[in-house]
C-alpha positions, 0 to 999 in steps of 0.5 A, spaced: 601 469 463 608 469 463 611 464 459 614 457 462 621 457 463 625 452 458 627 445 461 635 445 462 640 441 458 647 440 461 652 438 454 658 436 457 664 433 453 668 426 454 674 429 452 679 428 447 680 420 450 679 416 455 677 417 462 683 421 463 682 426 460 676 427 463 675 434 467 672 434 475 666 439 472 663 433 466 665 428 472 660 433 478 655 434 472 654 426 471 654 425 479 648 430 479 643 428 474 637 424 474 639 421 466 645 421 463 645 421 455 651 418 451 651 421 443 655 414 442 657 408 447 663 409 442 668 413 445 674 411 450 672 415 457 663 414 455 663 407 460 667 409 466 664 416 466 656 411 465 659 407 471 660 413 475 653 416 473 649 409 475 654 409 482 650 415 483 643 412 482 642 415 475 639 412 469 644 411 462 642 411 455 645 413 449 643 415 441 647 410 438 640 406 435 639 413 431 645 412 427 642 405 425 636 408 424 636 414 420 637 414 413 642 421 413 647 423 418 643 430 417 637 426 420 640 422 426 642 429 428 635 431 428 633 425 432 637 426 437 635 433 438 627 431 439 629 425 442 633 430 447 628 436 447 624 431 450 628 427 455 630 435 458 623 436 458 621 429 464 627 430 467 635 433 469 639 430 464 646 430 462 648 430 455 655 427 454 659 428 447 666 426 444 670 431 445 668 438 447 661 441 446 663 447 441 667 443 437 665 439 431 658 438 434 653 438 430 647 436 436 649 442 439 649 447 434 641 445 433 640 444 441 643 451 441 638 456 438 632 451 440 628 455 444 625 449 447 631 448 453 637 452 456 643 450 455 648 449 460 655 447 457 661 445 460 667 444 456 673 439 456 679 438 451 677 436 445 682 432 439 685 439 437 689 440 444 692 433 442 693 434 435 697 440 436 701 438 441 702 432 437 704 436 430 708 442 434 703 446 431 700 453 434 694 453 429 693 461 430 700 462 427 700 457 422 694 459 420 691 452 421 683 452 419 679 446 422 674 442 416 669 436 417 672 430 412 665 430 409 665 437 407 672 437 405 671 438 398 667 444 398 670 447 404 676 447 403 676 448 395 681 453 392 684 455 399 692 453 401 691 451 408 693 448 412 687 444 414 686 440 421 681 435 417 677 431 422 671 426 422 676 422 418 671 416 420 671 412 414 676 409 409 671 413 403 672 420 407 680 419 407 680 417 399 675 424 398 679 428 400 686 425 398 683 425 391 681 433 391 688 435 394 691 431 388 686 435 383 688 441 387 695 440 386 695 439 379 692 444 376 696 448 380 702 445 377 705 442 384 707 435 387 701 433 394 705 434 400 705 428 405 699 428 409 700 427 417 694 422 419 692 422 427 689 415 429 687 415 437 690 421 440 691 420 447 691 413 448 695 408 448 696 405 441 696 414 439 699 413 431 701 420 429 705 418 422 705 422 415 704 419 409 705 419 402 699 423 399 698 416 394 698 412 400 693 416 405 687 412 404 692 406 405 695 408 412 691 406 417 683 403 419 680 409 420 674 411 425 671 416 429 678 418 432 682 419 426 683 426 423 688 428 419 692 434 417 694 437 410 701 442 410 699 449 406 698 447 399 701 451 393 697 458 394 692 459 390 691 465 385 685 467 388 688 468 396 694 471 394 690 477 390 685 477 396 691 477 401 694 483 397 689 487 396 687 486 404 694 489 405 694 495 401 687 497 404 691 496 410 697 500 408 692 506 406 689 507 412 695 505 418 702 508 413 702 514 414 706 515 407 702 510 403 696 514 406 699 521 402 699 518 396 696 519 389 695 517 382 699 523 380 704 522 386 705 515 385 707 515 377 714 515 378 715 509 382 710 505 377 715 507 371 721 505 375 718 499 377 716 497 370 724 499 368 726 495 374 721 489 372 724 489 364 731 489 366 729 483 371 726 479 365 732 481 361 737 478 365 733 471 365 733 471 357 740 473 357 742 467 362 736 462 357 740 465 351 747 463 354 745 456 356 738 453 354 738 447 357 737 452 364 743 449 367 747 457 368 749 457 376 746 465 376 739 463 373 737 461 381 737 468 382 736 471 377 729 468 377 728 469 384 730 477 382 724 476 376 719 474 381 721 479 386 720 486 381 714 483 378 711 483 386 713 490 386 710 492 380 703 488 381 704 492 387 702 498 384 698 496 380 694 493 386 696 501 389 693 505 384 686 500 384 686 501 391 685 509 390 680 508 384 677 503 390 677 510 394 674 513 390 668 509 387 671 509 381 673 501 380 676 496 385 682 490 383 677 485 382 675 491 377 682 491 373 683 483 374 675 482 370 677 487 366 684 484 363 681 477 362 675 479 358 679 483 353 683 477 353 678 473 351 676 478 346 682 479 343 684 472 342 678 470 337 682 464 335 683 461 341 676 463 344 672 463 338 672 460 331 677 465 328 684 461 325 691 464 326 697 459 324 702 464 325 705 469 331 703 475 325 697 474 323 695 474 331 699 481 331 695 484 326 689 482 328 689 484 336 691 491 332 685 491 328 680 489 334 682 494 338 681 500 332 674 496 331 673 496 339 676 503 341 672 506 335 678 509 334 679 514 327 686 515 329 690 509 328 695 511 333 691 515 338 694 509 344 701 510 343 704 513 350 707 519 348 713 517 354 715 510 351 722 511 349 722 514 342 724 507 339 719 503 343 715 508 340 717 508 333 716 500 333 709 501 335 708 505 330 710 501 325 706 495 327 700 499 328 701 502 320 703 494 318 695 492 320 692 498 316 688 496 310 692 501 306 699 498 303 705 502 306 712 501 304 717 500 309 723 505 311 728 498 310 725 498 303 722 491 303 713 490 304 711 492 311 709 497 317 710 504 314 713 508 310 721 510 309 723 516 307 724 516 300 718 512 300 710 515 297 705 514 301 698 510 299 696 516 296 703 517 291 704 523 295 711 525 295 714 524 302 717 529 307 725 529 306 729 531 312 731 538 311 737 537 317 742 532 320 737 530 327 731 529 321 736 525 317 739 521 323 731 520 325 729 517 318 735 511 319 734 510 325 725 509 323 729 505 318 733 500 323 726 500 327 723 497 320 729 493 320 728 489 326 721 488 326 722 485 320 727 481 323 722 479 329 727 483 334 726 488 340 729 494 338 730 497 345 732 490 347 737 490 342 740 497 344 740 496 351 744 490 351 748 492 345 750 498 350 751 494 355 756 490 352 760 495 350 760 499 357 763 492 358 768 492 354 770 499 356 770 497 363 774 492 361 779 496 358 780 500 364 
């Protein structure tokens, strides 16, 4: 025998308020029925759409008596659905919720994938409608995501917002969410945004008022028809990098010149970013220099260009993962896991039970770990061949500084390598410079010494020394 057909069930919404708000479908399907059934006699428009029911001969009844019942939410829930599973089951019954059916429904979501009853769902506007046309939002736009107050915490953990939270219901779900925001923004090294409460939308005594986030939980009594809305938070590291990898792949696959390009292709923008970041971060210490106390008029705008050049250089690095992604090499996720890793690795002293007391000493011993972890026999096999010759000079010296051999330095004093009249470890005589471009080498590997020893950038120093006099040239003319 064919299996019977399931009772129906019609779920219709009450509406965001009271009666007014109720549309001529909820008002057809309540005159109609044999029994209609409240979730809760607490809502504005659930007595007059009750008296319109009786009017029409109709039985009445609500679900309120779970609440008092049960010993969870998650439970009263479950009553409600046998209660109404066997309700359809005797006779036509009508359905009503707060709101509309499909938005914050937990009864519904349950009755919709149980095969004991059909659903017939008719819609009404719920508190969303009211809410954004009382904030001046359009969610799709702002990107607003909607969160139960009790699930706040873990929901919402993490993500910048904005959030609608509703089911702000009771004075603890408001302090909850209160206290997570707060957590939240202070790991994040940011002030809380003032919150936006929403008391009773559509109603007479409609509050929407924004409030200091301290004061939230002190505002207003809360019940079943107060949310809230939480502005966009302070964007999280974790969402921007999934932004942005997310942008990449679309770039890759809709940009015909993102789509052409290679590692080999892309090479020469990684490096003039790179030079273009430098200068960036160059120019704050300058204007730092000049006026610690960060009062400098250009200092603004000059960290904004910092911050500006170190995107377009993340850029390519997100790029260049991107096409090893292609590639099933290894993914951004990949590079971030990685370089966090060797960090931890690397820094013994501050992650393991090594001691450092000094900026040297933890120098010298990342160049060790990294000869004992790359098992390397050369110890400047690494060093990028095409760093400019005085960046290079001056790694070469700080690896030699952290080799167990003593070297002299070409300033003359103890340090990273030896100077041209210098023997080496083993009493060797050194190579001497047989020609002015050998001679004008050794005393710049020298001044490189030099300026380790004195704890300063050489190819800092050069550019800007460079840069003054073109200043002053300029001057001049």
């Amino acid at each position: 025998m064919p299996e019977a057909t399931p009772p129906e069930l019609v779920v219709v919404g009450l509406g965001p308020a009271d009666g007014r708000w109720l549309p001529p479908a909820v008002r057809e399907e309540a005159a109609r029925c044999a029994l209609l059934v409240l979730r809760t006699e607490r809502h504005p428009s659930a007595a007059e759409l009750a008296a319109l029911a009786r009017a029409e001969g109709a039985q009445v009844r609500s679900l309120d008596q779970h609440y008092e019942t049960a010993g969870t939410l998650e439970e009263a829930y479950r009553a409600m659905v046998e209660d109404l599973v066997a309700e359809a089951a005797r006779q036509p019954t009508c359905y009503a919720v707060p709101g509309s059916p499909l938005v914050a429904e937990a009864t519904v979501r349950a009755l919709r994938v149980d095969p004991r009853v059909r659903l017939q769902l008719v819609a009404a506007p719920s508190f969303l409608d009211l809410a954004w046309a009382a904030l001046g939002v359009d969610p799709l736009e702002a990107g607003v995501r909607l969160v139960d107050a009790g699930d706040f915490a873990v929901e919402a953990a993490g993500q910048p917002g904005p959030f609608l939270v509703g089911q702000c219901d009771q004075p603890e779900l408001l302090s909850a969410v209160k206290l997570a925001v707060a957590e939240w923004c202070e790991l994040a090294g940011v002030e809380p945004p003032d919150g936006v409460l929403l008391h009773h939308l559509g109603l007479p005594d409609q509050l929407v008022v924004s409030v200091p986030w301290p004061e939230l939980d002190r505002s207003v009594e809360p019940d079943h028809l107060t949310s809230l809305y939480v502005p966009r938070l302070a964007p999280t590291v974790s969402s921007e990098a999934a932004r942005l990898e997310e942008l990449v792949r679309e770039l890759r696959t809709r940009c015909p010149w993102d789509r052409e390009q290679t590692h080999g292709s892309l090479a020469p923008h990684l490096l003039e970013e790179a030079y273009e970041a430098l200068e960036a971060v160059e120019a704050v210490a300058r204007l730092l220099a000049e006026d610690p106390a960060e009062d400098h008029p250009d200092l603004p705008a000059a960290v904004d260009h910092l911050e500006e050049e170190l995107g377009d250089l993340v850029f390519q690095v997100a790029l260049h993962s991107r096409l090893a992604a292609e590639r099933g090499w290894f993914t951004w996720a990949d590079v971030l896991r990685r370089v966090h890793d060797k960090l931890v690795r690397r820094h013994p002293h501050v992650f393991g039970s090594e001691t450092a007391s000094s900026a040297e000493e933890v120098a010298a011993g990342w160049e060790r770990r990294k000869l004992t972890e790359e098992g390397r026999s050369d110890p400047f096999a690494g060093i990028p061949s095409a760093l400019p010759a005085l960046a290079q000079a001056a790694k070469v010296l700080r690896r030699a500084a952290a080799l167990p051999e003593a070297w002299a330095s070409p300033h003359g004093g103890p340090g990273s390598a030896p100077g041209p009249d210098a023997p080496g470890p083993s009493g060797a005589e050194p190579a001497r410079a047989a020609d002015p471009a050998g001679a004008v080498g050794e005393a710049l590997l020298s001044l490189v010494a030099l300026a380790g020893q004195l704890g300063v950038d050489p190819e800092a120093a050069l550019r800007a020394a460079t840069a003054r006099f073109r200043h002053q040239v300029e001057r001049s003319r």
